[in-house]
C-alpha positions as CSV (number, residue, x, y, z in Angstrom):
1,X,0.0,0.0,0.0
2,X,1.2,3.3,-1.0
3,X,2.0,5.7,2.1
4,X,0.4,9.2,2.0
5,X,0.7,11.9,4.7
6,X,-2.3,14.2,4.9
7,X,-1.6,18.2,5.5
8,X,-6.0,18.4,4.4
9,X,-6.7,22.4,5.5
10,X,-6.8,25.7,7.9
11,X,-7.8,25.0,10.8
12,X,-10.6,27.7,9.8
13,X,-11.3,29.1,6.5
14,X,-13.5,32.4,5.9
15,X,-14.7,33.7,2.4
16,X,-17.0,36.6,2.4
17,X,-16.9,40.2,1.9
18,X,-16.1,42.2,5.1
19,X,-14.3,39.5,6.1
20,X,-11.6,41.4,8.3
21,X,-13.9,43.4,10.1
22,X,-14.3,40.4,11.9
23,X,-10.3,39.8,12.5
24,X,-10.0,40.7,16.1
25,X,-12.9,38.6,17.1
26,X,-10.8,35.5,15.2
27,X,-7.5,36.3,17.3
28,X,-9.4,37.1,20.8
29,X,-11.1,33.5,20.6
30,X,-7.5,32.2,19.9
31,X,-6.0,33.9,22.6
32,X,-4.1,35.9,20.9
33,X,-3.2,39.5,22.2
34,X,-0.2,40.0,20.1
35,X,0.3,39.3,16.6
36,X,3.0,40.4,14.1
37,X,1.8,41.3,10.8
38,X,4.2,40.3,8.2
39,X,3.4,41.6,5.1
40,X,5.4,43.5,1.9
41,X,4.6,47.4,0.5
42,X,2.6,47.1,-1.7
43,X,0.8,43.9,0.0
44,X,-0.3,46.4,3.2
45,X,-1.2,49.1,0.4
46,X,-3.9,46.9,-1.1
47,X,-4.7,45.6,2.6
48,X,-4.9,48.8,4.3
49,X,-8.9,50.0,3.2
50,X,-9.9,47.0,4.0
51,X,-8.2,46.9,7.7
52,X,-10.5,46.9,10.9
53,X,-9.9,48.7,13.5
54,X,-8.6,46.9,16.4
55,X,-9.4,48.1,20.2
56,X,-8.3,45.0,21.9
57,X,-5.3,43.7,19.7
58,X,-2.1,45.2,19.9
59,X,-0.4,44.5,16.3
60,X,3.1,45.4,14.9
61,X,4.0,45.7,11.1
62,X,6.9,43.9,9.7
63,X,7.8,45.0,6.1
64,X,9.9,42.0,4.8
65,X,12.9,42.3,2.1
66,X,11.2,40.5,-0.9
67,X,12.4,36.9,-0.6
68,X,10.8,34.2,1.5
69,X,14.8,32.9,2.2
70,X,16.2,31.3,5.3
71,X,18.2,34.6,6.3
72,X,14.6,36.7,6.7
73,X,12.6,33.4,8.4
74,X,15.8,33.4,10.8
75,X,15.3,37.6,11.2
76,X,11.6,37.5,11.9
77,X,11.8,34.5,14.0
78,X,14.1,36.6,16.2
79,X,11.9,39.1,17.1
80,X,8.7,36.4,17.5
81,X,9.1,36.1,21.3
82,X,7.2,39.1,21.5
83,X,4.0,37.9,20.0
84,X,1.7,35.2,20.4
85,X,1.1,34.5,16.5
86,X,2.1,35.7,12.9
87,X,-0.2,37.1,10.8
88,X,0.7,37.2,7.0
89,X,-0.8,39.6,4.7
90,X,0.2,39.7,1.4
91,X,1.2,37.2,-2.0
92,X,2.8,33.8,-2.1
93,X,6.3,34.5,-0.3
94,X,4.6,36.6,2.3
95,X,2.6,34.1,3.3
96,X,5.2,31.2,2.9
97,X,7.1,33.5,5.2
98,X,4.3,33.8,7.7
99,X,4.1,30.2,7.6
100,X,7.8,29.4,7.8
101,X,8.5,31.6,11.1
102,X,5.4,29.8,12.7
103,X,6.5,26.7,12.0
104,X,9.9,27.8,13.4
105,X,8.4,29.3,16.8
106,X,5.7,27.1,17.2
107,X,3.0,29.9,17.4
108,X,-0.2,30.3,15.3
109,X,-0.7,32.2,12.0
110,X,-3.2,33.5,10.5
111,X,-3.3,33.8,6.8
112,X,-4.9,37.0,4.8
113,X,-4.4,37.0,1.0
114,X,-3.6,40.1,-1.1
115,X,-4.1,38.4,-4.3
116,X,-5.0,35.4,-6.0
117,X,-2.0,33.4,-7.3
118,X,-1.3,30.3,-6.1
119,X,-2.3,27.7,-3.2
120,X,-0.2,29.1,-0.7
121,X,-3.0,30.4,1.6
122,X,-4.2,27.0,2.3
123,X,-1.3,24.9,2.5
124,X,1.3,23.8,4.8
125,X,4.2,24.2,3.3
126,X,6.7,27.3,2.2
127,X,8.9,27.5,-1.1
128,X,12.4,28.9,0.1
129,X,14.9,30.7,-1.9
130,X,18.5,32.5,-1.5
131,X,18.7,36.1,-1.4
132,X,19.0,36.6,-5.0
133,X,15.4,34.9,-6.2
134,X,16.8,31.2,-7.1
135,X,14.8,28.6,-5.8
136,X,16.4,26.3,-2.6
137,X,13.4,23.7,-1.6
138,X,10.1,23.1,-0.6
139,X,9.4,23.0,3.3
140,X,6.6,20.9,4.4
141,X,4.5,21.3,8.1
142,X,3.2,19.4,10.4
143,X,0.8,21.9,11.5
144,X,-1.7,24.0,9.2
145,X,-2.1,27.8,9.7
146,X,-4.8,28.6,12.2
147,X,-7.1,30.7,10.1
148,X,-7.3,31.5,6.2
149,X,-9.5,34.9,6.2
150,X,-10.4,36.2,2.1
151,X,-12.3,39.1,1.5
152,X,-12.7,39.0,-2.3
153,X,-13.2,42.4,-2.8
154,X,-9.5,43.1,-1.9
155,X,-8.5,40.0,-4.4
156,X,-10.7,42.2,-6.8
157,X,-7.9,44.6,-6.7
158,X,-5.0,42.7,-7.2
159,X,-3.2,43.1,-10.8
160,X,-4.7,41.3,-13.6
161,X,-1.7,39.9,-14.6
162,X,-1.3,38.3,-11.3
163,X,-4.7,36.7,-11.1
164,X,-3.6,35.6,-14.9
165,X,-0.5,34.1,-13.3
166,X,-2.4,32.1,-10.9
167,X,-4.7,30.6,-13.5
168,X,-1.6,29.1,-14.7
169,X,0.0,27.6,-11.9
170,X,-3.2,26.2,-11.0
171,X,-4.0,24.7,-13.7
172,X,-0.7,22.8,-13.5
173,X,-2.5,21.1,-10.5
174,X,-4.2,18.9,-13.1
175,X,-1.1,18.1,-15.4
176,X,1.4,17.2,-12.4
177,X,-1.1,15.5,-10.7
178,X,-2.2,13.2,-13.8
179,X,0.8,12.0,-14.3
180,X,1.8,10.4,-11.4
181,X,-1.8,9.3,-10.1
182,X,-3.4,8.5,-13.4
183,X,-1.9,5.5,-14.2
184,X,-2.4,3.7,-10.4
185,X,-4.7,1.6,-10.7
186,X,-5.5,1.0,-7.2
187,X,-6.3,4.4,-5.6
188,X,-6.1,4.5,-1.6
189,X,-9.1,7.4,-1.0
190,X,-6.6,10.5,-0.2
191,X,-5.7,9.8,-3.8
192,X,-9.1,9.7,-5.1
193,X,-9.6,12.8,-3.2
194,X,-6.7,14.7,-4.8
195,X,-7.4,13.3,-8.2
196,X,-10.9,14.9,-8.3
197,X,-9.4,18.1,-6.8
198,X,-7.1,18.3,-9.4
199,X,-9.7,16.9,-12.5
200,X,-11.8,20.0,-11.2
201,X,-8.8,22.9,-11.3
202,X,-8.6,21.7,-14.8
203,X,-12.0,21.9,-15.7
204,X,-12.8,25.3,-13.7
205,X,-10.5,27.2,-14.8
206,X,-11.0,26.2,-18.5
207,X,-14.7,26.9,-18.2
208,X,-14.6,30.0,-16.0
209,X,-11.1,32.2,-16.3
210,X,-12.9,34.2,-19.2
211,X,-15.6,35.5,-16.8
212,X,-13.5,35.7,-13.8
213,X,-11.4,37.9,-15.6
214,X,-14.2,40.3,-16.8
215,X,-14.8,41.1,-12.7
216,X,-11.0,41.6,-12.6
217,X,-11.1,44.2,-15.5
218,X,-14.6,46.1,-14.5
219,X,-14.2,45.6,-10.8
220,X,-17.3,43.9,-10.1
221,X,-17.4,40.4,-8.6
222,X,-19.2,37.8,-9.8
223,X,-19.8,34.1,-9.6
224,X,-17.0,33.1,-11.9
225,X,-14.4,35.2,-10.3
226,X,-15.3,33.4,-7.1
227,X,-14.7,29.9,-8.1
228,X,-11.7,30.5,-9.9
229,X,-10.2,31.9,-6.5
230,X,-11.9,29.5,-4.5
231,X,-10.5,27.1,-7.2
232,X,-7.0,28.2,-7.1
233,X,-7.1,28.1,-2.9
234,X,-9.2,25.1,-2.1
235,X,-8.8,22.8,-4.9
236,X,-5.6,23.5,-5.8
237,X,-4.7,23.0,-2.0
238,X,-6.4,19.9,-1.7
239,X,-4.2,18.1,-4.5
240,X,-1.2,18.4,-2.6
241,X,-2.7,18.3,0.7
242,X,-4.9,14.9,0.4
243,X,-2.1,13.2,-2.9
244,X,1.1,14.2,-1.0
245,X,3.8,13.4,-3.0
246,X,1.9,11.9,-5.8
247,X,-0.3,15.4,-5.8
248,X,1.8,18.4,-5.0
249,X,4.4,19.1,-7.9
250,X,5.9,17.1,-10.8
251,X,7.1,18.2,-13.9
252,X,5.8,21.9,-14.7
253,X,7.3,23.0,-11.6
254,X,10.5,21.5,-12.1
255,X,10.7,23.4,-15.4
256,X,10.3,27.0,-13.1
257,X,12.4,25.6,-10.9
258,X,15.2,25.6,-13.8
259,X,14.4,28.9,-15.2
260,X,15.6,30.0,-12.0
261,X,18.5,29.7,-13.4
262,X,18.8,32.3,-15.8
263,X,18.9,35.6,-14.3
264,X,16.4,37.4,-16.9
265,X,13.8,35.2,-15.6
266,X,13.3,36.8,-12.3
267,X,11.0,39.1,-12.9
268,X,8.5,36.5,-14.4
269,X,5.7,35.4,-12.2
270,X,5.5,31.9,-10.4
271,X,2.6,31.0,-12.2
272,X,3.4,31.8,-15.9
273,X,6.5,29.9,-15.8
274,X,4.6,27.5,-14.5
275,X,2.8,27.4,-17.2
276,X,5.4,27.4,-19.5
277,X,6.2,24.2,-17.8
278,X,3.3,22.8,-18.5
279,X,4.2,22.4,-21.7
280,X,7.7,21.3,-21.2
281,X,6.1,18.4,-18.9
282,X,3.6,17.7,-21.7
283,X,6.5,17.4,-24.8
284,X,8.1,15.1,-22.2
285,X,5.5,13.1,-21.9
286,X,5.0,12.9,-25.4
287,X,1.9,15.2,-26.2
288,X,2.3,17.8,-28.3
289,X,-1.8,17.8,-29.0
290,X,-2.7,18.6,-25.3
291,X,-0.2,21.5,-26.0
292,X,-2.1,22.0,-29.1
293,X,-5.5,21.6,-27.5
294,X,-4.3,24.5,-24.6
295,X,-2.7,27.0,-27.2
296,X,-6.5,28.8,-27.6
297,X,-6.9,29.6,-23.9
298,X,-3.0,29.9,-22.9
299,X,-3.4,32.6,-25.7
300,X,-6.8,34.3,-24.5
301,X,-5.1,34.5,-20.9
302,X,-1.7,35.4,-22.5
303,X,0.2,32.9,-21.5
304,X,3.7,31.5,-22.7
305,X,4.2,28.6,-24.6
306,X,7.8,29.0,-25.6
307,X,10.5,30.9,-24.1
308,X,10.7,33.3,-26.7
309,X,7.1,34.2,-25.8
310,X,8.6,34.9,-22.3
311,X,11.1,37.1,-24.5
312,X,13.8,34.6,-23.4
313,X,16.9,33.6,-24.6
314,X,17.3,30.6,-26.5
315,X,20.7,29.9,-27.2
316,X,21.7,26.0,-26.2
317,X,23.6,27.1,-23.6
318,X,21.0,29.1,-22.1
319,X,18.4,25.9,-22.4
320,X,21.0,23.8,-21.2
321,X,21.8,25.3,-18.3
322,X,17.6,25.7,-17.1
323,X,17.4,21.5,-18.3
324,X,20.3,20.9,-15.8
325,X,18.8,23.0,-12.9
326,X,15.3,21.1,-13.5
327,X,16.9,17.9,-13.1
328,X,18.9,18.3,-10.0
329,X,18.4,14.7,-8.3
330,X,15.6,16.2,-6.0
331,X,13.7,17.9,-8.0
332,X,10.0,16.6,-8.7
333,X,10.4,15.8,-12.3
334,X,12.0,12.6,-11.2
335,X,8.7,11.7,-9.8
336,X,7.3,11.3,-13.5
337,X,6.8,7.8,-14.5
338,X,8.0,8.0,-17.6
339,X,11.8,6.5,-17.5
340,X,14.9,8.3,-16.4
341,X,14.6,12.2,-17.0
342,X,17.9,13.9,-17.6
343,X,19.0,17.7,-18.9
344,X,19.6,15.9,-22.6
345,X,16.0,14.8,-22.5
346,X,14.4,17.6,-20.8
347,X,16.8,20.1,-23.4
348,X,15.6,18.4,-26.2
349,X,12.0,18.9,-25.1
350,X,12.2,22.4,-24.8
351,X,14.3,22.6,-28.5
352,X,11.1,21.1,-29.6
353,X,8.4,22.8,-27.8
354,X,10.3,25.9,-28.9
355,X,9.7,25.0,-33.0
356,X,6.2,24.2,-32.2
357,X,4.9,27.2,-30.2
358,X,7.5,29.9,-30.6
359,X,5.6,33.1,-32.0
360,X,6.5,33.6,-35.9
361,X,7.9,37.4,-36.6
């Protein structure tokens, strides 16, 4: 029998507009008195109108440095004796901060997203890197943050191109999760679980990103913008949380995880070289016509299909040197069942994605 460790959800997850007027009551029933709000610029910017008015409370805000690396979990952790929990306002490596530092001082946090981008608000685990952006590991916890609060109408205000961003990465959910749990024949019922999660990222996002993103560009919510974020938290979430190993990444994120390695890269979001990696994951497996099949709605969304589409190099050495960072012995991509994966193969992949999908002048 195949061993699977569930991390399922929050203790306590909240979606509904004036959700933070109701953020003291949450921390008073906890016990909490004193809670550090980590959070970046432009994450408290977006937060701020939305921010109750505390009378009970007594919070400090922490302003971190960009990365979610070991150096500024160690810095925040240092100051933590102060305060009963952590309370993480803000995008993916605020939150995997927030989550980090409690994991480190054995205190509660408290999740509040800025924007929709990624599963990071509802799982247990953070994605460290070094001080210059390039990826280190994955960190996984045994305990799950102690509340997940959305107000959508802050999500609402987020960039578009971020929301965009986190259509792709979760709809990578599906792909990385196919691969490894499609072909077991014998599911235990965590993997049924995190199969059907991931089936329905797929087919949400493909049915719904289109009206989601209409809210995003007049401002208005409606249903579709709902599911897709409740999508990208909750079901996204669950894939890794209830398939562990066999849910949570694979081949797409592998591929980010190489682009890492080229410097020019870094100012691309998570989730659209995610999606990028899709694709590399797909020519790997030998499907060009999924690729095919996604090119209308990665192009409706504007996402990349080829790295000159990312206005990337592509120069072999260039390629070569994002193939060999993907296939580092512990990355994910090893967990594909499709025969060794080395550089040459994933290289040679990419050469060929790249003939298919690169933009013509």
């Amino acid at each position: 029998m195949k061993t699977i460790h569930v991390h399922a959800a929050p203790s306590e997850y909240i979606l509904e507009e004036g959700a933070l007027q109701s953020l003291e009551h949450h921390l008073m029933v906890r016990g909490i008195a004193r809670a550090l709000i980590v959070t970046g610029e432009k994450s408290w910017a977006a937060a701020a109108p939305f921010w109750p008015t505390m009378n009970c409370v007594r919070t400090t805000v922490y302003t971190y440095h960009g990365e979610c690396s070991l150096q500024e979990i160690e810095t925040v952790s240092s100051i933590m004796s102060q305060y009963d929990a952590i309370i993480g306002v803000g995008g993916g490596k605020v939150i995997d901060l927030a989550k980090a530092v409690a994991n480190e001082v054995h205190k509660q946090v408290i999740i509040i997203p800025t924007l929709a981008s990624n599963c990071a608000p509802w799982t247990p685990l953070s994605v460290l890197y070094d001080e210059t952006g390039a990826f280190i590991r994955y960190d996984v916890y045994p305990v799950a943050s102690s509340l997940l609060l959305v107000e959508p109408a802050l999500l609402l205000t987020a960039p578009r191109d971020l929301f965009v961003a986190g259509i792709g990465d979760t709809l990578a959910k599906w792909y990385e999760a196919d691969v490894q749990l499609g072909k077991i024949a014998h599911k235990t019922v965590p993997m049924m679980i995190s199969y059907e999660a991931a089936r329905q990222c797929k087919q949400i996002l493909l049915a719904e990103s289109a009206r989601a993103l209409e809210a995003v560009d007049s401002g208005t919510l409606n249903d579709s913008f709902i599911k897709v974020v409740e999508t990208m938290l909750m079901y996204a979430g669950m894939v890794g949380g209830y398939g562990d190993h066999f849910g949570r990444t694979a081949g797409a994120h592998s591929i980010h995880n190489g682009l890492t390695a080229l410097e020019a890269s870094h100012h691309l979001l998570h989730g659209v070289k995610v999606a990028y990696g899709i694709c590399v994951q797909l020519m790997l497996e030998n499907r060009p016509d999924e690729v095919k099949r996604l090119a209308p709605f990665y192009e409706a969304l504007g996402l990349p299909q080829s790295l000159q589409a990312m206005q990337l190099t592509v120069n072999d050495k260039a390629c070569y040197a994002v193939a060999e960072k993907a296939t580092i012995p512990t990355e994910s991509i090893h967990l594909m069942p499709i025969g060794e994966v080395t550089a040459q193969r994933v290289f040679e992949a990419m050469q060929q994605l790249e003939k298919m999908c690169a933009p013509t002048a």
